[in-house]
C-alpha positions as CSV (number, residue, x, y, z in Angstrom):
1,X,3.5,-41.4,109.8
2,X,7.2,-41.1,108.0
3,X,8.4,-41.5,104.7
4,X,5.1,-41.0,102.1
5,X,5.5,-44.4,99.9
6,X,6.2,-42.5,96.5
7,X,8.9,-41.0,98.4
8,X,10.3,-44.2,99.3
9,X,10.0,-45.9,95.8
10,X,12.3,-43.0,94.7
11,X,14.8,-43.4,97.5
12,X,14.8,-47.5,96.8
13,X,15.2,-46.3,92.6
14,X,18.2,-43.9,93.3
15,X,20.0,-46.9,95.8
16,X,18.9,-50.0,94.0
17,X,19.0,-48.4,90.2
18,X,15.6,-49.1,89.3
19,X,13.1,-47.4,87.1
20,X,10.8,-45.3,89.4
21,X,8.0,-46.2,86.8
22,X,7.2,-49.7,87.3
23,X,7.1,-51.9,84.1
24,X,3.8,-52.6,81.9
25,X,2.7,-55.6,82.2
26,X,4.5,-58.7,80.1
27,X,2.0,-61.2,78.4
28,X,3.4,-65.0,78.0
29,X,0.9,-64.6,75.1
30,X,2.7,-61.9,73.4
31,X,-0.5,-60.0,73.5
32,X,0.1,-56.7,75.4
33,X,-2.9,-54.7,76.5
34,X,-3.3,-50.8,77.7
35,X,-5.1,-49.2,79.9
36,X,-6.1,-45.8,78.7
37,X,-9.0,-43.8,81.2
38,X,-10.9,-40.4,80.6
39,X,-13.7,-38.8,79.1
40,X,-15.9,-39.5,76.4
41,X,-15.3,-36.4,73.9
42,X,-17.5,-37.9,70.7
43,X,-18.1,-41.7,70.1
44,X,-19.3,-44.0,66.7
45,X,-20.0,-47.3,65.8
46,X,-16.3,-47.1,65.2
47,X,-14.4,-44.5,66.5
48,X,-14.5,-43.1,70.0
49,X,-12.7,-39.6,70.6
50,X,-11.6,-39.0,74.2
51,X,-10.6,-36.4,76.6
52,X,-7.4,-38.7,78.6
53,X,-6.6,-37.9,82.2
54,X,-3.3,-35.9,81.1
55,X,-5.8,-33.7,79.5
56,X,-5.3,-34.8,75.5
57,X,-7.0,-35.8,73.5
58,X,-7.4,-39.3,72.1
59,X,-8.7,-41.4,69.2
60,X,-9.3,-44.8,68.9
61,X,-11.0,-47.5,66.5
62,X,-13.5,-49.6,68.1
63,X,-12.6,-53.7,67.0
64,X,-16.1,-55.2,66.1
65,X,-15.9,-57.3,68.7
66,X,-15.5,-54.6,71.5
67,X,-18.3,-54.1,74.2
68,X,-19.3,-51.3,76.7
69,X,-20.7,-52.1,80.1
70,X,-22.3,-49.1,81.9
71,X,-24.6,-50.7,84.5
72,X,-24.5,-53.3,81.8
73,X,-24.0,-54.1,78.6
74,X,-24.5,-51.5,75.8
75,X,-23.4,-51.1,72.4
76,X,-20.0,-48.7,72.2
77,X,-21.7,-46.3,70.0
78,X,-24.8,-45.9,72.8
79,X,-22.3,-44.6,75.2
80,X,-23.0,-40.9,76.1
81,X,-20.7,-38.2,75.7
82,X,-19.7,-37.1,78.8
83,X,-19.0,-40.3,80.2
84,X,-16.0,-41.4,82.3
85,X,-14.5,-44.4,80.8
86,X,-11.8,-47.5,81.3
87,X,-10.2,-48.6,78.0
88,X,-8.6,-52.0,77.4
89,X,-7.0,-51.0,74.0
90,X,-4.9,-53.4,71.9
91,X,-2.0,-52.5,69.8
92,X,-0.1,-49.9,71.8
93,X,-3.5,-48.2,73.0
94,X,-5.6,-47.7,69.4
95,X,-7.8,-50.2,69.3
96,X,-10.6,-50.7,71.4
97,X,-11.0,-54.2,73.1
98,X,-13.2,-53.0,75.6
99,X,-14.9,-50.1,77.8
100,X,-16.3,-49.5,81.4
101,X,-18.0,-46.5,81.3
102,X,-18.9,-44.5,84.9
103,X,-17.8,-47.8,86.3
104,X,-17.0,-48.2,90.4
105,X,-16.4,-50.2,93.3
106,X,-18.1,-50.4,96.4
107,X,-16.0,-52.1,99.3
108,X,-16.9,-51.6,103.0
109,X,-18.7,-52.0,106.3
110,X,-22.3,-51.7,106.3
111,X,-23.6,-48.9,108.7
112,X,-26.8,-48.5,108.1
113,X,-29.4,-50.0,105.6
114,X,-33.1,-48.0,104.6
115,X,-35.6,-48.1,102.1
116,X,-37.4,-51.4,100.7
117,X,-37.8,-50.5,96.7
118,X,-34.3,-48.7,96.1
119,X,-32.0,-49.6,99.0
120,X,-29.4,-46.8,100.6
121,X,-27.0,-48.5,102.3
122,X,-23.9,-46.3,104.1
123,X,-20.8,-48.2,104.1
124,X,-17.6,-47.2,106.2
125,X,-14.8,-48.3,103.2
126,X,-11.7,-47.9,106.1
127,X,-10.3,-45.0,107.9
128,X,-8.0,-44.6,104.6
129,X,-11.4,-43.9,102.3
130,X,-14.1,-42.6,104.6
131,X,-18.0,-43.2,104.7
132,X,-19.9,-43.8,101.4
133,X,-23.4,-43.4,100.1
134,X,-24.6,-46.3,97.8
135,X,-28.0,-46.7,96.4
136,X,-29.2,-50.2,95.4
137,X,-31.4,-49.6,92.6
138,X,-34.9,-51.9,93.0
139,X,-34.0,-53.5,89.2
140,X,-30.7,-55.0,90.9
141,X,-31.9,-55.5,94.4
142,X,-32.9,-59.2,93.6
143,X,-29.2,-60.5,92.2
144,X,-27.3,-58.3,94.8
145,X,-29.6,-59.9,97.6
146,X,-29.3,-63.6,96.5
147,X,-25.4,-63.0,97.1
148,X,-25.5,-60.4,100.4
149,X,-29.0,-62.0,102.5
150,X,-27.7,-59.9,105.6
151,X,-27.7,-56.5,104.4
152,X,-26.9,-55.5,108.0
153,X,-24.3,-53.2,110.1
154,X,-21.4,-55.1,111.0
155,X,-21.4,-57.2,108.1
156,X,-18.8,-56.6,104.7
157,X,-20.2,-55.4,101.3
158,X,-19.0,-55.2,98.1
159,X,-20.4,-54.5,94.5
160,X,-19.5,-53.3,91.5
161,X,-21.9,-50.5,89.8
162,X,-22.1,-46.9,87.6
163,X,-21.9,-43.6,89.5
164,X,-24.3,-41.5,88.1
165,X,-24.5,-37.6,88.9
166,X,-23.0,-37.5,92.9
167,X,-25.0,-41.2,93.3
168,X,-23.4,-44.1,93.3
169,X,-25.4,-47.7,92.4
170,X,-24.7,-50.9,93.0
171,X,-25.8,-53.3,90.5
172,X,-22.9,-56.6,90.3
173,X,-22.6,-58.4,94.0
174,X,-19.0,-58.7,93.2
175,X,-18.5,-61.5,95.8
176,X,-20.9,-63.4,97.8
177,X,-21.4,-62.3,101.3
178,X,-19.0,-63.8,103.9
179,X,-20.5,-65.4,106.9
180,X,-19.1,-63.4,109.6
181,X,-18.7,-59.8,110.9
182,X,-16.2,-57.5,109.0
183,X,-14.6,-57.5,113.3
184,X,-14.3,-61.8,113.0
185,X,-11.8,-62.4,110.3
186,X,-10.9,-66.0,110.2
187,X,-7.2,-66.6,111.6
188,X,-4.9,-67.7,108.9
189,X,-4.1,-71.3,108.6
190,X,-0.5,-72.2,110.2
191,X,2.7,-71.6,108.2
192,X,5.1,-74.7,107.6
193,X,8.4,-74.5,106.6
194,X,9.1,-70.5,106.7
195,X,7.5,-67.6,104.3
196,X,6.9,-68.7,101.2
197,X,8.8,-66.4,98.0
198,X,4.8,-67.2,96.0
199,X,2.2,-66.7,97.5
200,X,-1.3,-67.4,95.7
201,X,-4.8,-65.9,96.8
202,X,-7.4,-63.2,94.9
203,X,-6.9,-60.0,93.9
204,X,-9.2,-57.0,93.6
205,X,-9.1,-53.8,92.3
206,X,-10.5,-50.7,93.3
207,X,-11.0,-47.0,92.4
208,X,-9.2,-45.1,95.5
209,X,-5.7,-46.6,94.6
210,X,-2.7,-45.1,92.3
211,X,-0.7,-46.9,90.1
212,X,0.5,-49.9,92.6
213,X,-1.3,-51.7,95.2
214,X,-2.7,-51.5,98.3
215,X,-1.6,-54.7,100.8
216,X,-3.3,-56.0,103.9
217,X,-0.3,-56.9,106.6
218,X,1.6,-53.5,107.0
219,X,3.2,-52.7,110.3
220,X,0.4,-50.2,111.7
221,X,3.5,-47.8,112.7
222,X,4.2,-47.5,109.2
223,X,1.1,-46.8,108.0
224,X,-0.4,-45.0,110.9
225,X,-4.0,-47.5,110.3
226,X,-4.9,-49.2,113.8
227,X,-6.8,-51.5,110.6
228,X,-3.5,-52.9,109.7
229,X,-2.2,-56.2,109.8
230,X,-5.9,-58.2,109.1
231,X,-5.9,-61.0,106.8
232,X,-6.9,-64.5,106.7
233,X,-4.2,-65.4,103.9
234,X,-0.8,-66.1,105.2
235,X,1.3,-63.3,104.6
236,X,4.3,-61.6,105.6
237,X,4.9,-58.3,106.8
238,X,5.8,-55.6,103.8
239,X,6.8,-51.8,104.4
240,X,5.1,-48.9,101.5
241,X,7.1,-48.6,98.8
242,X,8.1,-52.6,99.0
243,X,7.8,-54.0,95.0
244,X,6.0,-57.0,94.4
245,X,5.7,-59.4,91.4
246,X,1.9,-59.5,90.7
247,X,0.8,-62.3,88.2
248,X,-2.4,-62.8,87.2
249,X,-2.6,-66.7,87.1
250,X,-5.9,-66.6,84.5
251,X,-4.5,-64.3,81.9
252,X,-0.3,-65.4,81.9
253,X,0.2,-61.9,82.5
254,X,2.6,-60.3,85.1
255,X,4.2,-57.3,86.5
256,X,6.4,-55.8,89.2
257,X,4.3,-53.2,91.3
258,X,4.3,-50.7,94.3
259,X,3.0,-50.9,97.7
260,X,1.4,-47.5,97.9
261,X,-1.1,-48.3,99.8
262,X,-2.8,-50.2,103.4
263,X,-5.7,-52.8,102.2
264,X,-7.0,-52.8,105.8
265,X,-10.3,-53.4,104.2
266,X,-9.6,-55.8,101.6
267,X,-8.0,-58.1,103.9
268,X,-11.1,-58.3,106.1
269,X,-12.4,-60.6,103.4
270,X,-11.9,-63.8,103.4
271,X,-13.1,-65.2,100.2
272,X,-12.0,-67.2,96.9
273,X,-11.8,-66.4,93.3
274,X,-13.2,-68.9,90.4
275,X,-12.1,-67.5,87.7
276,X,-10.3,-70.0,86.9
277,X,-10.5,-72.8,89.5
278,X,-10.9,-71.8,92.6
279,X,-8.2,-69.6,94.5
280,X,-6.9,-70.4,97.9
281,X,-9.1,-67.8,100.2
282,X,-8.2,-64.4,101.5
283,X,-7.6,-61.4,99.3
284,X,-3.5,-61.2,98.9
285,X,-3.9,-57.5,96.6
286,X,-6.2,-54.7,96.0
287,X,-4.8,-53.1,92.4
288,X,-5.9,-49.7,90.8
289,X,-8.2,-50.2,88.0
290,X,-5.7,-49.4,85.6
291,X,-3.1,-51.8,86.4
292,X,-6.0,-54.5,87.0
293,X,-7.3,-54.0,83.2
294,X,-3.4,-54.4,82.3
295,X,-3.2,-57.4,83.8
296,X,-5.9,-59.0,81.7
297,X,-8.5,-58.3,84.2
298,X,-12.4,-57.6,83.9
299,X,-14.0,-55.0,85.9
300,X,-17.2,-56.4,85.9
301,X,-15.9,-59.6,87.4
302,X,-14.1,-58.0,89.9
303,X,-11.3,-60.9,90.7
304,X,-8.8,-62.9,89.4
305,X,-6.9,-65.4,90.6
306,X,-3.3,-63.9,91.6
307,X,0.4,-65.4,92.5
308,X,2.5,-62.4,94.3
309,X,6.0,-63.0,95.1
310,X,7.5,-61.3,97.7
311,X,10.9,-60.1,97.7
């Protein structure tokens, strides 16, 4: 498939004399948020101790304003031990803003749909991610069914919910249904005047990316995915390992990030954000959870409204 795209982000650092790290993101704001992930060690009403993903461990004071979603919303304090959690901290990563505990996303092709109290659903999330189980729990079924009526194969789905034990469940539609088959994508409207250097649409996060972002039109020889190269946004061709500016138009917050990996799956949908206003349609980047909760995004909302320039 050729050069891996970390492998090319350190060959384009040692030519171009770049940092092979890319940047945190800047805040026009002059507030700068982390990201810290891991596990729940111990947690108060206003301290939470935790377990972080390099294996150290980590304490932080919980603001009095923070709140925990976990399925939904929860005091901090109720969260269990054990827990997996996302962390939007303030002041270089100590204080707790807010928390995501056990928290995934769901994104893929229905397969198969059984059960009428709790609903299994099988979803094929690309040939990058595989097949996945999701359970609709029969407490959620009504909201995620007002936003996906056609809970059928061929169509797209995607939620946001807890995984709990080996089962994951879907509780936040985090888009309404589009109209058409995951195979119909809309064509893209007709580009006037050459590629645009901004180009505005949604972006998405997920939790089967790395630090970077995964982007819909890659040359299917460079990525080896016969999904390549589907969108309904107008967007140029990048390689892996490309750098883009990634602003999050809500928040005034930006950054410079990877291409590290194919968004076959994300570019199959072809739908808006509100946020704030409503975004032009077709998803432009699908970020890691970390780097989404940097950029001033909410997990639970699963969008935000995104300007990339390429180049």
């Amino acid at each position: 498939m050729g050069i891996p795209a970390k492998r090319r982000r350190a060959l384009a650092a040692a030519v171009l004399g770049r940092e092979l790290e890319p940047p945190r993101a800047n805040a026009e704001s002059g507030v700068l948020l982390d990201a810290v992930s891991g596990t729940i060690l111990d947690v108060s009403p206003h301290l939470i101790i935790i377990e972080d993903d390099e294996g150290h461990e980590e304490r932080l004071v919980i603001a009095h304003w923070a709140k925990a979603w976990r399925g939904g919303f929860v005091a901090p304090a109720d969260l269990p031990v054990g827990a997996r959690v996302i962390i939007r901290a303030l002041r270089q990563g100590k204080v707790v803003d807010r928390i995501w505990a056990d928290v995934t996303r769901m994104t893929g092709i229905i397969l198969s749909v059984s059960g009428r109290d709790d609903i299994a659903v099988v979803l094929d999330c690309g040939p990058h991610r595989g097949r996945r189980s999701v359970v609709i729990p029969y407490r959620s079924s009504g909201r995620v069914r007002v936003r996906y009526p056609r809970l059928e194969p061929g169509f797209l789905f995607d939620a946001i919910g807890t995984v709990e034990g080996t089962t994951a469940l879907a509780q936040i539609p985090a888009t309404s249904q589009p109209a058409y088959r995951a195979a119909h994508v809309p064509d893209p409207p007709a580009a006037y005047g050459g590629v645009q250097s901004k180009i505005s649409g949604t972006a998405v996060w997920s939790d089967h990316i790395e630090a970077g972002v995964a982007y819909p039109m890659l040359e299917q020889s460079d990525t080896g995915c016969a999904d390549a190269g589907v969108s309904c946004a107008a967007l140029p061709y990048l390689a892996l390992g490309s750098s883009v500016h990634v602003r999050n138009v809500c928040a005034d917050r930006a950054t410079v990030l990877p291409v590290v990996a194919c968004g076959c799956m994300a570019g199959r949908f072809c739908d808006r954000c509100v946020e704030c206003g409503t975004s032009p349609r077709g998803r432009v980047v699908e970020l890691s959870a970390m780097s989404y909760v940097e950029l001033g995004g909410d997990l639970t909302n699963g969008c935000f409204n995104v300007r990339v320039g390429l180049g």
